[in-house]
C-alpha positions in Angstrom: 115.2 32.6 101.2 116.5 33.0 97.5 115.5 31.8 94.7 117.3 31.7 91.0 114.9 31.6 88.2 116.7 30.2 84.7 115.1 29.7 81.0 117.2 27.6 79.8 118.3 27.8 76.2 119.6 25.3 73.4 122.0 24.0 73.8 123.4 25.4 70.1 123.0 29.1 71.5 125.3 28.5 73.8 128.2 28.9 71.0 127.3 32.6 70.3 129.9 34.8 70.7 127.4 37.7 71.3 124.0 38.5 71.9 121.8 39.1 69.1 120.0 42.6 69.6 116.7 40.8 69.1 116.6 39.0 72.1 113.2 38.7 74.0 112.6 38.8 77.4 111.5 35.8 78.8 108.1 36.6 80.5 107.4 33.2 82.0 110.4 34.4 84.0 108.2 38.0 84.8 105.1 35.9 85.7 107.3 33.7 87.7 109.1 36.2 89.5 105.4 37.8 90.3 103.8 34.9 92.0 106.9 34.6 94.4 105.7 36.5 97.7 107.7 39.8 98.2 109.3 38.0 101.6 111.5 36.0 99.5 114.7 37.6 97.0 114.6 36.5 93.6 117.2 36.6 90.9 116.4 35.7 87.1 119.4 34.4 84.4 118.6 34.2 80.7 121.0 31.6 79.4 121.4 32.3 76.3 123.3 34.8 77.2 123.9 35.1 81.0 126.9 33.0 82.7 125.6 31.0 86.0 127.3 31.1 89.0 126.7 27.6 90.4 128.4 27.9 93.9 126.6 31.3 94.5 124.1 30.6 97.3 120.9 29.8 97.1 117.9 28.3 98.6 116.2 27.1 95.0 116.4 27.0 91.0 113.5 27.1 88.8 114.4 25.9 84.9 111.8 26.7 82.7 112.1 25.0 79.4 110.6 23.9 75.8 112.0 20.3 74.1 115.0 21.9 72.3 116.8 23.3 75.6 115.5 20.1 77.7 119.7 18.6 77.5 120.6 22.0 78.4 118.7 22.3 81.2 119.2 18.9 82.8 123.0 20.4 82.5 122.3 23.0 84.5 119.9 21.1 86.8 122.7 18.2 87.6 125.0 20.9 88.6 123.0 22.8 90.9 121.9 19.3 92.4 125.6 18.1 92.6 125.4 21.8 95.1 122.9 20.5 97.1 120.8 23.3 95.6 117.0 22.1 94.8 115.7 22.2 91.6 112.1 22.8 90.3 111.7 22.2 86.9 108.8 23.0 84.4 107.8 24.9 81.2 106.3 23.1 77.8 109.1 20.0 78.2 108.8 19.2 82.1 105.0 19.2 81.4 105.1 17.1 78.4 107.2 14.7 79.9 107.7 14.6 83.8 108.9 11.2 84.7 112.0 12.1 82.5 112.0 15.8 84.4 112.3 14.2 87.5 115.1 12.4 87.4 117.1 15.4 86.4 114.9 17.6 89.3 113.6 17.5 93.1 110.5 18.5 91.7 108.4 18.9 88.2 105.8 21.8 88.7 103.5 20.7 85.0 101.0 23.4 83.2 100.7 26.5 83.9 102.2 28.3 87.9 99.8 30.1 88.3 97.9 28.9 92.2 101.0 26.7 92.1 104.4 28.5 92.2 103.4 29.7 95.6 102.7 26.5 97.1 106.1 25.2 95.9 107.7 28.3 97.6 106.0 27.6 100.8 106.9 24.2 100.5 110.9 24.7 100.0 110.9 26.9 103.2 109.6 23.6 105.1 111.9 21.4 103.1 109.0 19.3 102.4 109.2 19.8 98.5 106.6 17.7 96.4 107.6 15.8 93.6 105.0 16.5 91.3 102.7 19.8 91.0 100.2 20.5 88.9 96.7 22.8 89.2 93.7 20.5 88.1 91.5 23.5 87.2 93.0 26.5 84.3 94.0 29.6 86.0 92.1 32.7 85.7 93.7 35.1 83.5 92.5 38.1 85.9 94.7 40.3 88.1 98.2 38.4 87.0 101.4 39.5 89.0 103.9 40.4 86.4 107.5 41.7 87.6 109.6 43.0 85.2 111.9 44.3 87.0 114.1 41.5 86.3 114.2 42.4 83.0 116.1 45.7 83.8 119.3 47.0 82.2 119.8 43.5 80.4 119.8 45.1 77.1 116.5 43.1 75.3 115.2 44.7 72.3 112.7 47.5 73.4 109.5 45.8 72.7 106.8 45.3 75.0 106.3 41.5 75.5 102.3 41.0 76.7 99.8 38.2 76.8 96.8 38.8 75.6 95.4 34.8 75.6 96.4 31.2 76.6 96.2 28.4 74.3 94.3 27.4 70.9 91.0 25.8 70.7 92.3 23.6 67.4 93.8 20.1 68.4 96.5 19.7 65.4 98.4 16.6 65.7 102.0 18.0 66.0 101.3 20.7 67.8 102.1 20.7 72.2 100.5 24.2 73.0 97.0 22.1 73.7 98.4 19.6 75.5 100.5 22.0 78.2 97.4 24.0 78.6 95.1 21.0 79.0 93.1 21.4 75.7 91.6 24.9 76.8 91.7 28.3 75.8 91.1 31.2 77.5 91.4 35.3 77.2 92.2 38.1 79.4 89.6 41.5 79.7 90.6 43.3 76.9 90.8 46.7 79.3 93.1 45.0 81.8 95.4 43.9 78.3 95.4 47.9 77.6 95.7 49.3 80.5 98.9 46.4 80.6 100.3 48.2 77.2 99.9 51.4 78.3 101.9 50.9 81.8 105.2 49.0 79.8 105.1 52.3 77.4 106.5 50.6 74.4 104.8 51.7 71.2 105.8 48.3 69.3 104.7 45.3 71.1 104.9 41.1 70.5 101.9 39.6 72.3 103.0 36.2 73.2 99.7 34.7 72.4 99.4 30.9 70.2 96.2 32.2 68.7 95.1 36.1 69.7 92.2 35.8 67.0 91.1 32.4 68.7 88.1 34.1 69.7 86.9 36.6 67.2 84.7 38.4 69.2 87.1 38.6 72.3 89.9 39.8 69.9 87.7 42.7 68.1 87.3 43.7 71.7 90.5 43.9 72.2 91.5 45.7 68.8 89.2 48.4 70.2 90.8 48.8 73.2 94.0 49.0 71.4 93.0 52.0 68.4 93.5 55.2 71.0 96.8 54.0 72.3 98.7 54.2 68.6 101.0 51.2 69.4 101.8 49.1 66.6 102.0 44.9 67.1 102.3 41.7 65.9 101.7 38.1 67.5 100.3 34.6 66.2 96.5 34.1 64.4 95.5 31.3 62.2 94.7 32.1 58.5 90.7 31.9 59.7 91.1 35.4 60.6 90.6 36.6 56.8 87.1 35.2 57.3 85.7 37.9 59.2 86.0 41.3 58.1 85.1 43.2 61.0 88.2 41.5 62.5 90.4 42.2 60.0 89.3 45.8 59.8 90.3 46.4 63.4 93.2 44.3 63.7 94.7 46.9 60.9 93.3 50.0 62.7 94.6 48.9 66.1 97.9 48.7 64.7 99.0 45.4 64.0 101.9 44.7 61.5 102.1 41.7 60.5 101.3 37.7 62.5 102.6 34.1 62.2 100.2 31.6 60.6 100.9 28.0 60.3 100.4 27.5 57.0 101.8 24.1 57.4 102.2 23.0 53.4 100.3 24.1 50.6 99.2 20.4 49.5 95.4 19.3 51.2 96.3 15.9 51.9 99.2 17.1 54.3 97.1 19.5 55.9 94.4 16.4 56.4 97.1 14.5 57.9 97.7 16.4 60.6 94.1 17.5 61.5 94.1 21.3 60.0 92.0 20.8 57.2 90.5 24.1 59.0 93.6 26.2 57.4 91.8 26.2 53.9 87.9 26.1 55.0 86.1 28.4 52.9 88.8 30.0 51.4 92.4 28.7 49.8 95.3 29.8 51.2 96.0 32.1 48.7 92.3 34.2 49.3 93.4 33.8 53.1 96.7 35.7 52.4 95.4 38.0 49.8 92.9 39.4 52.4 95.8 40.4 55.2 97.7 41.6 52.5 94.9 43.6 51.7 94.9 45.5 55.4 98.8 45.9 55.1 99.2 42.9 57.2 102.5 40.9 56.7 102.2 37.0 57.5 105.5 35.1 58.5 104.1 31.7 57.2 105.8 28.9 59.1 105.8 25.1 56.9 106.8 21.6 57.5 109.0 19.8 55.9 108.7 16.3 55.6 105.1 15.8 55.9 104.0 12.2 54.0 102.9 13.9 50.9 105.7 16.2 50.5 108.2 15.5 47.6 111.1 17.3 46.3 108.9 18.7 43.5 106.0 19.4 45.7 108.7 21.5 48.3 109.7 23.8 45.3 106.2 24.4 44.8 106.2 25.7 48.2 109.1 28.1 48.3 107.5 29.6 44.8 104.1 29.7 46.6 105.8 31.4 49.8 107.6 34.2 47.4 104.4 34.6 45.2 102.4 35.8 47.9 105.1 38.2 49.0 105.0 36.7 52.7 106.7 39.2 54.9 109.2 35.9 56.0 108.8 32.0 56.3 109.8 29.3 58.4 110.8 26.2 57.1 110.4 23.6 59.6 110.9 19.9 59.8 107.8 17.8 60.8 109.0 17.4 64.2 107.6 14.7 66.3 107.4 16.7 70.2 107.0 14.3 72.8 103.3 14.2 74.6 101.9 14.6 70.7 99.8 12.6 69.1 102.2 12.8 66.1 104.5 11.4 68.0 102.4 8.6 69.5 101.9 8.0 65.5 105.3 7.8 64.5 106.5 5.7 67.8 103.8 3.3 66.5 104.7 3.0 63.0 108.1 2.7 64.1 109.1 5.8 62.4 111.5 7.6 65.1 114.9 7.2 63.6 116.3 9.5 67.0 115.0 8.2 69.8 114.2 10.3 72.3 116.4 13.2 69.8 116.3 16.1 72.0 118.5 14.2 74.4 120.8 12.9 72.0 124.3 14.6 71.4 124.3 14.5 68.2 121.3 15.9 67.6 121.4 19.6 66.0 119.1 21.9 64.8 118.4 21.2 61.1 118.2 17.5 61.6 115.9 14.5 60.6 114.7 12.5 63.4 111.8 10.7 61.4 111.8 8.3 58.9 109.9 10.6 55.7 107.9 8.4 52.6 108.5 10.8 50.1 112.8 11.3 50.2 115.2 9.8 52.4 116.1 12.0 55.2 119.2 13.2 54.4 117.5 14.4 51.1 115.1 16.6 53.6 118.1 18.0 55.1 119.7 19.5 52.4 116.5 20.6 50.8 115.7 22.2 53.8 119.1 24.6 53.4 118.1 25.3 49.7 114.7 26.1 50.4 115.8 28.2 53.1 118.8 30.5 50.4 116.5 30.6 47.7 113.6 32.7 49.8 116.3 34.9 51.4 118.3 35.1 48.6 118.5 38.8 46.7 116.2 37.9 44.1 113.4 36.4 46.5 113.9 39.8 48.9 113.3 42.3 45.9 110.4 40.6 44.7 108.5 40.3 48.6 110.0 43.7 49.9 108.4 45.8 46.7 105.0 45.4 47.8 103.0 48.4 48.3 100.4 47.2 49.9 102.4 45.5 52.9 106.2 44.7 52.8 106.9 48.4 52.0 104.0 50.2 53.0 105.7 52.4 55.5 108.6 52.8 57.6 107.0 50.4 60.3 106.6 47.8 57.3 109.9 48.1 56.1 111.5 48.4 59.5 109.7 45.0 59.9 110.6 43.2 57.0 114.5 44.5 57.4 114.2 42.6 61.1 112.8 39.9 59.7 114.7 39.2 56.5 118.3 40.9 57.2 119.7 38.5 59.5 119.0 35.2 57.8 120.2 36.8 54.3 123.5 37.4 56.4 123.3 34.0 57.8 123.4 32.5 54.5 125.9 34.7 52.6 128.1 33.7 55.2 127.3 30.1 54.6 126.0 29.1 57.8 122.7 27.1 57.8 122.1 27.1 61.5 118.6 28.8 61.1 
């Protein structure tokens, strides 16, 4: 038997005429291709980069994908299908909406594979596919199969791609991560996470976690195992991180660089909206920032756009807070409504979806509005998005972040970072394109 396993990408990426050097590897494709028993052949396609074969033969496809590559990979799954080829779709999209999955899909395996996968294997050499699979309990995080091998001599950037923990225990209102993993979260033995590290051999690595500081004393644990093996990191924490620190004291000595924090906005009633109050317990966001800073630790703050108390007025106040706290890079994102969210639920029943059901529509891109917003109409959101966007990686907004001592340009890891990080959307821009 062979099985093709795909992560499917937007549908924009496929327009690149080459592939960016800072491609990732996909590890839900690694855990994938570890859970399938050694009896069976597996191949793996990235497709943001990677043509398919359609007519090459094969027993069964597995598409893993999130909501923007869900037309994409309905694409790919019709043609396969129109084969005879069986399809199992699943990833965050199939999970947070399945009877749409299906149609496109001989089966929808939602959550997490793990106890799962093999079962579907088993069940395509029978024939007797399932339509639905799901685990009802969370999988342990203990002795996971991870093949990387599939990885090999496709050219990803060299950095070691590990998972340290699964899910968030927060239950913000836009956000899908609690949802797919059923409202739980849950870490691996810090040793096992080493001794991980150590066998990939890469001395920069991204752990793939939603939250690594989650739990704080799970994640100190973890820091320690990390000090002797000199690696340097980053990943995702929440701003309550500055809160302890202990924490903070050995996320710097066990190497990490820098970590995304939803900031969100910058104005409380927004962050009240959505449920995240949490982001400025105790301390304001600017303490919160001014304490990573503090243990040379660069934040790529990500922010909605759009949010109900947001203005055009209170947006510039955002892009002058973003590039007065020297953030290492931001992300300017528009308060998406993601199926399966209770945002969504909210804005379905305030009848404020002005693109039904957007990330199947054609004309949807990147960049655009598919809500109605109170403070600006959204074509108004649209452009201010762009401007925010050129004036924090414009010349002037990159001096005044990068000559930082304390993080930006601390030391050739820092600047190596903030080069990554900054470079390619300056270059984006100058060139005039506002795809980001």
């Amino acid at each position: 038997m062979k099985v093709t396993l795909i992560m499917a990408s937007s549908i924009e990426n496929k327009d690149l005429k080459e592939k960016p050097f800072w491609f990732l590897q996909p590890l839900t494709l690694a855990y994938l291709a570890g859970l399938t028993p050694p009896r069976v052949e597996v191949q793996a396609i990235d497709d943001r980069f990677e043509p398919i074969d359609y007519d090459e033969p094969r027993d069964l496809v597995g598409i893993s994908f999130h909501t923007f590559a869900a037309r994409r990979a309905y694409q790919i799954a019709d043609e396969f299908r129109k084969r005879g080829t069986r399809v199992v779709l699943g990833g965050h999209h199939a999970t947070l909406a399945p009877q749409e999955a299906i149609r496109h899909a001989d089966a929808v395996l939602t959550g997490e594979a793990e106890g799962v996968w093999e079962q579907v294997i088993r069940d395509a050499e029978r024939g007797q596919l399932q339509r639905f699979y799901r685990r009802d309990t969370s999988a342990p995080l203990s002795d996971l199969r991870i093949n990387r091998s599939i990885f090999d001599d496709k050219g990803y950037a060299p950095i070691g791609m590990v998972e340290a923990t699964r899910g968030c225990p927060h239950l913000c209102d836009f956000c899908s991560v609690s949802t797919f993993y059923n409202h739980s979260f849950r870490y691996r033995s810090p040793r096992d996470v080493a001794e991980e590290v150590e066998r990939i051999g890469r001395k920069f690595v991204f752990f793939v976690d939603d939250n690594i500081t989650a739990d704080r004393e799970a994640a100190k644990a973890l820091f320690r195992e990390l000090i002797p093996l000199k690696i340097r990191w980053v990943s995702q924490a929440s701003l309550q991180t500055a809160q302890d620190p202990e924490l903070m004291r050995l996320m710097q000595a066990s190497g990490c660089l820098g970590v995304l924090a939803g900031i969100e906005s910058i104005e409380p009633a927004n962050l009240r909206q959505v449920n995240k109050s949490w982001n400025i317990a105790n301390r304001s966001l600017a303490e919160s920032l001014g304490i990573f800073r503090e243990h040379g630790i660069g934040i790529l703050g990500s922010f909605f756009l759009g949010m109900d108390g947001d203005t055009p007025e209170s947006l510039n106040r955002m892009v002058e807070f973003a590039r007065s706290q020297h953030l290492l890079a931001a992300l300017f994102n528009l308060f998406t409504p993601y199926p399966g969210t209770k945002l969504h639920e909210t804005f379905t029943r305030e009848g404020r979806i002005r693109i039904q059901d957007w990330w199947l529509n054609p004309e949807y891109k990147y960049g655009k509005v598919v809500f109605h917003p109170k403070g600006m109409s959204a074509e108004e959101l649209e452009e201010t998005r762009v401007r925010l966007y050129r004036e924090f990686y414009g010349i002037p907004s990159l001096a005044q972040r990068f000559f930082d001592t304390r993080v930006n340009c601390r030391d050739a890891w820092h600047i190596y970072l903030f080069a990554a990080m900054n470079l390619p959307a300056f270059r984006r821009f100058r060139e005039g394109r506002d795809e980001m």
